[in-house]
N, C-alpha and C positions, 0 to 999 in steps of 0.2 A: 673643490680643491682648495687645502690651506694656503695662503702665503708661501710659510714653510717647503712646500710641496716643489714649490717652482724655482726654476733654474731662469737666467736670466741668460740670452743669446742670440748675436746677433747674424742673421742670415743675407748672402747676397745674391740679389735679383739682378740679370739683367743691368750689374754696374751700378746697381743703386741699394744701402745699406739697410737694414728693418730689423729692427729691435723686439725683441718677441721672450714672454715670458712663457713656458711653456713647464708643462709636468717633464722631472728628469727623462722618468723613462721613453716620453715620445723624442728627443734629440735625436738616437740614430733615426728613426722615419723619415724625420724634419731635415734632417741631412740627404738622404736619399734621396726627397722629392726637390732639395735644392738643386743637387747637381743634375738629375733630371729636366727640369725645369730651363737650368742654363743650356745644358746639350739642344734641347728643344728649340731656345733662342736661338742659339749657334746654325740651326740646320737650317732654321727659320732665313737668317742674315743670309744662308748663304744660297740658299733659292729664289731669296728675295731681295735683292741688294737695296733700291732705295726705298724702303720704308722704315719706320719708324720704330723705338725699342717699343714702344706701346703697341703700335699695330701688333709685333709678334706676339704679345702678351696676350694681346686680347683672341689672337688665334688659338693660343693654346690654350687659355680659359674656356672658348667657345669647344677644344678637342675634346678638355676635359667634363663637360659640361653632356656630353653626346657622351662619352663612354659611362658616366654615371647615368644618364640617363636608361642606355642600355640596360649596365646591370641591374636598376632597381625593374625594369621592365621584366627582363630575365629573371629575378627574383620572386617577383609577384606575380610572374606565369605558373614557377615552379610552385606555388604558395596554393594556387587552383590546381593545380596535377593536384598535389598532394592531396587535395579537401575531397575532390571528383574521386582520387582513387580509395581513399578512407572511405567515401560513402560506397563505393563498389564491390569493397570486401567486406562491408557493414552486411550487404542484401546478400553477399553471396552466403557471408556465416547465416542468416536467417533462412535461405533457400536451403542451405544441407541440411540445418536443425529442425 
């Protein structure tokens, strides 16, 4: 990515500001997982009253961290279907021919 390329914008966490050079086209994403993010804190506060903006964070870090793990797990199962089933209609074409 050029220089050029990047858009300069500042995102807020949790009450706290972060400056972030980013490709134009990722700012709406970068926006959605903003307000995301916040709502998360928000729900966080308010199941959990005295703890920390950090604590929440690191909760939803660790949420986020278990759903990607997920789906690379779900991905790279799907990745073996796929190999197991290629080799099964591999044998079946050699059985009919």
């Amino acid at each position: 990515m050029n220089e050029q390329e990047l858009k300069t914008i500042t995102v807020l966490i949790a009450g706290k500001s972060f400056p972030l050079k980013i490709d134009a086209a990722d700012e709406l994403l970068i926006r959605q997982i903003e307000k995301e993010v916040n709502d998360k804190v928000n729900q966080l506060q308010m199941m959990y009253k005295n703890k920390d903006k950090l604590d929440y964070l690191c909760m939803i870090a660790l949420t986020y961290a278990v759903d990607l793990y997920k789906s690379e797990s779900a991905h790279a199962q799907q990745a073996v279907l796929a190999s197991q089933l290629s080799s099964i209609d591999a044998f079946l074409d050699k059985a009919v021919s």
